[in-house]
N, C-alpha and C positions, 0 to 999 in steps of 0.2 A: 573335512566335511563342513565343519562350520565356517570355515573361510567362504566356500563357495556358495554357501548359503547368502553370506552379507554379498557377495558378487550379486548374486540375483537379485535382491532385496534394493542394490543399488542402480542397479541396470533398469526396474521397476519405476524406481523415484526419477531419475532423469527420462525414461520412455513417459513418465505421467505429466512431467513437464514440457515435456514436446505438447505432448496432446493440448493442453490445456493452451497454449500458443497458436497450434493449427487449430482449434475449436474459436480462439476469438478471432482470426483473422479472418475464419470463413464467416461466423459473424456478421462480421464489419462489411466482406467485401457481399454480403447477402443483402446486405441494408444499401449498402451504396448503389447496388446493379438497376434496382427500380429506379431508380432516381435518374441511371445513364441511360436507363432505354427512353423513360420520359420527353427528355432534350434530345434524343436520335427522332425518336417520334413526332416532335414537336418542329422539328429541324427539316424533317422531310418533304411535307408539302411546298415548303420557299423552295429550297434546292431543287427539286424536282419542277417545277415550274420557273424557275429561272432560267435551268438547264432548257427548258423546251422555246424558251423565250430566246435566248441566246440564239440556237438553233433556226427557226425562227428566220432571226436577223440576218442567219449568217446565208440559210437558204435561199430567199427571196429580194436582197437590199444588191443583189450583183454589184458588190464592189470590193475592190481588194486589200482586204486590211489582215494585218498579222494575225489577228486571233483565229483566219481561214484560210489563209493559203498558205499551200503545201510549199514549203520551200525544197527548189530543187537540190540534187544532192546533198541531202542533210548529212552534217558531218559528227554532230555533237546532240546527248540526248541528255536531259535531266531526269536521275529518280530517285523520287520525293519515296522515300520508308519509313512510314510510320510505326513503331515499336513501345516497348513499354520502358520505362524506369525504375522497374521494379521487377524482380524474381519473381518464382513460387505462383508460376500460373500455367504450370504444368506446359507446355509445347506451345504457347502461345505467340512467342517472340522465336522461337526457332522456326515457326511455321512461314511464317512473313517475309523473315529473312532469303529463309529457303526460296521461295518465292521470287523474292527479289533478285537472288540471284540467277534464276531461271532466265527472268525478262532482262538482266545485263547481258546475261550469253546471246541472247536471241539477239540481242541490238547487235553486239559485237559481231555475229555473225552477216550483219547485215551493212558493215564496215562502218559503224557511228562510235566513237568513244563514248564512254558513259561516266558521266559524271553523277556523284551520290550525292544527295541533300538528305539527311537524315534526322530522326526526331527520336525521342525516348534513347536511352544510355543503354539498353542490351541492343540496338544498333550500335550506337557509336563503339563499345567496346569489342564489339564485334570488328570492326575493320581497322579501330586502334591493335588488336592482336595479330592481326595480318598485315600491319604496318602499309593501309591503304590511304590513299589520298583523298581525303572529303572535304566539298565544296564548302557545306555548312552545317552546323547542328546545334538542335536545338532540344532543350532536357526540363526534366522538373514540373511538364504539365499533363502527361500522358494520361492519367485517369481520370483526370477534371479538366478539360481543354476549354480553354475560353475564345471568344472571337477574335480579338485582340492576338491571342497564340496564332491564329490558324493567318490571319492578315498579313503578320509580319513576316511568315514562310512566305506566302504567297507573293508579297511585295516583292521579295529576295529573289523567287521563281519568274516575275512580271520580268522584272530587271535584265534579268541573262536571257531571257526568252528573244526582249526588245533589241535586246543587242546582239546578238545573232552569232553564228558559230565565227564571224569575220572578224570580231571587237572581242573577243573572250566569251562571249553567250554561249546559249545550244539552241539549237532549231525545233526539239520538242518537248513536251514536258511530258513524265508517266508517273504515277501515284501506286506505290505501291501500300494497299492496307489490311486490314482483317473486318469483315460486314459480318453485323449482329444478325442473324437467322433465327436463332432462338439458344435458349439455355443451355441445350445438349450440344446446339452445332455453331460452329465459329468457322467463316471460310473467307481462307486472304484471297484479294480481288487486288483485279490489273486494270487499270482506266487510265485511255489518255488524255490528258488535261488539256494542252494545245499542241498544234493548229486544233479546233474542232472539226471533229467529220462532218461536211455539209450533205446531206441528204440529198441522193441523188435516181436518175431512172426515170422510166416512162411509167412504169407497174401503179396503178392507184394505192396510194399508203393503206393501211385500217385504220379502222376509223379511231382507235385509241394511239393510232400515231402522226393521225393530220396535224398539222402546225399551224397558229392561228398567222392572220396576216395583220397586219400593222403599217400604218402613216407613219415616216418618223421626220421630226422636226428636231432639229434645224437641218439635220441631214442623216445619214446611215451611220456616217463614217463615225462621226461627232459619237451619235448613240452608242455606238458601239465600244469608242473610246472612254465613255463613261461604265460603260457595262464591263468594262475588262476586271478592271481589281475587286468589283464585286461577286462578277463570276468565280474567279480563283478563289478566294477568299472564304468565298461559301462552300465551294466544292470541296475545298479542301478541312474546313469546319466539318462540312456534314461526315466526312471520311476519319477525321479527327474522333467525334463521337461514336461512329461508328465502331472504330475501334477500343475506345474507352468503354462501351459495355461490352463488346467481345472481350477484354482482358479483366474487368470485375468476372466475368461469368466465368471465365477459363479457373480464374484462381479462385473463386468459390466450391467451383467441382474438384480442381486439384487440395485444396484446406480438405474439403469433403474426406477425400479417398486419404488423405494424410494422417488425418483422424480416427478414421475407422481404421487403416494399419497397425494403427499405433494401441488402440482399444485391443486388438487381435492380438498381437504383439506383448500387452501388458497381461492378459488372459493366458497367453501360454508360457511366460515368465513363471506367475504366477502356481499354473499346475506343474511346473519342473521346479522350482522352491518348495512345493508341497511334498512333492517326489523325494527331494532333496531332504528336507527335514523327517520326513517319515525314516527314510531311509539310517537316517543319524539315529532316530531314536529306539528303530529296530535294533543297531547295531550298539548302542545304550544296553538295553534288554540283555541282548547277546552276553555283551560283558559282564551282567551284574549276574546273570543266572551262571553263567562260566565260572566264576568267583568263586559262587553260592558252592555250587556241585564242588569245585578243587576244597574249598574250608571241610566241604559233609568230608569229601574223601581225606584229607590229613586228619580229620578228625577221629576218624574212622584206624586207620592204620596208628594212631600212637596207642588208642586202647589194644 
């Protein structure tokens, strides 16, 4: 009885140790998630008006440049997965993946090879276990993503894009990542990066989807060649951030629910140690009163 009493007593101390782990991680990842929505928020109006700008360009400058036109039978597609670096964010980096692997089938179905550029290390170790073939990866900045990070995918994405499925390129690019909605919801999103879809149809747009019109000097082509690495670059930023508050927020809620298990868990240790020890010392009792009565009786029988 006493043995499994110190079991308990032990099982308590290591369960209070967890706790106090999962308590400052959520924490930390509490304090950090305002700070990643800030820079998503902050990040949004450029990207967003960039993208319309690009757009824009690519609608009205009728001219034929890689960032718009559909190359015919595409043979080869890039996708950009962005994931985390880090555990303990409950379904965060399985969801994405998941994801990801959805829009490789759908290409493959559609007879394009798919080639993976991957970011954060529970991608990469993910297709390291399935012993797959990936183009590039990149680790170490998933919850604090700088522009500098996001430029150098992007340059790496320009590169194979420009050189086409004929030179070792791909013909399209797709971003897979996870979009901040709010604390409770986190949902990975599919966007394709290039050719851009040019706006098309007779239908009058609405009005929150007219595209402004623009002179451009020295030409389309020029601008648009300037606009390229900045488009990527941002696009792939704002998605970058995007996903660094989705995975603060995934693993704050997972710390959460880790914490209160473990509270639970330490609570009911706890009343089964009581159980436990009650139990010993009933059968303490038992003993000594047992004793008491066998002494009364030999007592009894030698007079």
């Amino acid at each position: 009885m006493a043995g499994k009493i110190r079991i308990y007593r032990q099982r308590i101390r290591a369960v209070t140790t967890i706790k106090k782990s999962t308590r400052a991680m959520e924490l930390v990842a509490a304090s950090r998630i305002r700070k990643a929505q800030d820079r998503s928020a902050a990040a949004t109006p450029y990207a967003r008006e960039l993208t319309r700008a690009v757009s824009a360009l690519a609608t009205f400058s009728h001219v034929d440049h890689p960032i718009t036109t559909e190359r015919p039978n595409a043979r080869r597609a890039a996708l950009l997965l962005i994931s985390s670096d880090r555990g303990l964010a409950g379904a965060y980096s399985s969801n994405v993946i998941r994801e990801g692997e959805r829009l490789a089938e759908k290409l493959r179905e559609e007879g394009k090879e798919v080639l993976p550029y991957l970011t954060g290390r529970k991608a990469v170790s993910y297709y390291r276990f399935r012993r797959r073939e990936v183009e590039a990866e990149w680790t170490g900045f998933s919850d604090n993503p700088q522009y500098d990070d996001a430029r150098t995918v992007g340059q790496t994405l320009i590169d194979a894009f420009l050189a086409g499925s004929e030179n070792g390129g791909v013909d399209e690019i797709h971003v897979v990542y996870t979009q901040f909605v709010s604390m409770m919801t986190q949902r990975p999103e599919v966007i394709r990066l290039m050719p851009l879809e040019v706006v098309e149809g007779e239908e009058p747009p609405a009005a929150a989807d007219v595209l402004p019109l623009y002179e451009f000097e020295p030409s389309a082509a020029e601008v648009l060649d300037a606009l390229l690495p900045r488009y990527v670059g941002n696009r792939i930023y704002h998605c970058m951030l995007q996903a660094a508050a989705s995975e603060l927020a995934s693993r704050q809620r997972a710390m959460k629910s880790a914490t209160d298990n473990a509270e639970e868990l330490i609570r009911t240790l706890t009343r089964e140690a009581n159980q436990a020890r009650q139990a010993e010392i009933t059968q303490e009792i038992s003993e000594i009163v047992g004793g008491a009565s066998a002494l009364s009786e030999a007592s009894a029988g030698s007079e």
